[in-house]
N, C-alpha and C positions, 0 to 999 in steps of 0.2 A: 564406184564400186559398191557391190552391194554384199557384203561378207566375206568372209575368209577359209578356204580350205588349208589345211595343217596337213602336212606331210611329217609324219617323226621318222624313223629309222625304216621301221619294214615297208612306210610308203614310197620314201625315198627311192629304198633297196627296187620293190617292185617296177618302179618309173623308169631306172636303168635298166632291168631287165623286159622294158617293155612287156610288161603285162597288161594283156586286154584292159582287164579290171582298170589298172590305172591310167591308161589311156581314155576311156571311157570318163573316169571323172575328170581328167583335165580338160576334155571336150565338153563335159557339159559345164563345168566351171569355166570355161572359154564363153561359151554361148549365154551364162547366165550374169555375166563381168565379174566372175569373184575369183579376189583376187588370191593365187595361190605360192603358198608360203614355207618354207624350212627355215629353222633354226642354224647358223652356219655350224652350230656341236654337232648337228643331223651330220652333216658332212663329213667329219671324221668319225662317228659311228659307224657311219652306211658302205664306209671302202670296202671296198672287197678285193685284195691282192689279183683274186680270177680274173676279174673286168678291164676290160681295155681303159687306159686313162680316158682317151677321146670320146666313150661312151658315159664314162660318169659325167665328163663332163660338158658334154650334149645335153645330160638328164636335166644336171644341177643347172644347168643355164633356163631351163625352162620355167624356174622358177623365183620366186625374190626368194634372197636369202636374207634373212636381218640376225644379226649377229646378237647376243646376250647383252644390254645393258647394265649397267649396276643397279638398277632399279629393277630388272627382268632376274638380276641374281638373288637381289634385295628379298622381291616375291618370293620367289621359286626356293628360298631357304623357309619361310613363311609357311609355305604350305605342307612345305615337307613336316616342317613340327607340330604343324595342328592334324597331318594326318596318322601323324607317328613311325614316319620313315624314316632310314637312314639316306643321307646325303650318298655314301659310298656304293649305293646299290640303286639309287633312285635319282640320282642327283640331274642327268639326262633327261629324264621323265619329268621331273619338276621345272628344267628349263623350255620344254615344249609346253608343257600347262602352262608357269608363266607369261609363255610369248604367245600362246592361245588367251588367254585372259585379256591381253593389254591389243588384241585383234580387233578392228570391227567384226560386230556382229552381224549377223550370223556366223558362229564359228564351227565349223567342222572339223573333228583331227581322225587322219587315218590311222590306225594302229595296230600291229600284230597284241599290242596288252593292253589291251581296253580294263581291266582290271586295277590294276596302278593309275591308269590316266583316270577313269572317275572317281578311284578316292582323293585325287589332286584338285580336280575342276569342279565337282559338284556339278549341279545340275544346269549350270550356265553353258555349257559346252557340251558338244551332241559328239559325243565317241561310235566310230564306224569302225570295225574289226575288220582288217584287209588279209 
C-alpha cells in the first residue's frame, strides 16, 4: 500500500450517494493501491434515514472500516486539548484525525470541514474539501 485515503462523514455521505467526485477518488486510489479508509463512528454519523439500507451498505463495504482504538481515543482527546476544542462538538472530528494520524502515509482525509480537521492534524495530513 502506498497511503491512505480518509473518508469522514461528508465523504462517506458522498460515496453513498454516488457522487462523481467520490467515485473518481476511489478509482484513482484504486489504481494508485491506497488504501481507503472510514472510521466505523463515520458509520453512524453518515446514516441518512432517506437511503436505502443496501446502498449504505454497498458504500461502507467499499471500504476498510477500522473501528476507534483506546489509543486512537487516547490521541484524539489529545488533540482536542492542545487545539482547544470541546469533545462534545468535535469529538467525531478528533477521532478521524486520530485514525488519520496512526494511517500510513501519505494521508489524505476528505472533508466537508476542513477547518476543524487542520487545527487537529497540522500539517502531517493533507485535508481535501469534498
Amino acid at each position: 500500500m502506498s497511503g491512505t485515503l480518509i473518508l469522514d462523514c461528508e465523504g462517506l455521505s458522498k460515496l453513498v450517494r454516488r457522487s462523481p467526485e467520490l467515485t473518481e477518488w476511489l478509482a484513482a486510489a484504486e489504481a494508485e493501491d491506497i488504501r481507503v479508509v472510514t472510521s466505523s463512528v463515520t458509520l453512524v454519523e453518515a446514516r441518512d434515514p432517506k437511503v436505502n439500507q443496501a446502498r449504505f451498505d454497498y458504500a461502507d463495504s467499499r471500504v476498510n472500516v477500522i473501528p476507534p482504538t483506546e489509543a486512537v481515543a487516547r490521541h484524539a482527546s489529545k488533540l482536542l486539548a492542545a487545539a482547544g476544542l470541546h469533545g462534545h462538538k468535535c469529538a467525531l472530528d478528533a477521532i478521524v484525525t486520530a485514525t488519520a494520524l496512526a494511517s500510513p502515509a501519505p494521508v489524505t482525509v476528505l472533508t466537508s470541514d476542513p477547518e476543524d480537521l487542520l487545527m487537529l492534524c497540522g500539517p502531517g495530513v493533507r485535508i481535501v474539501k469534498v
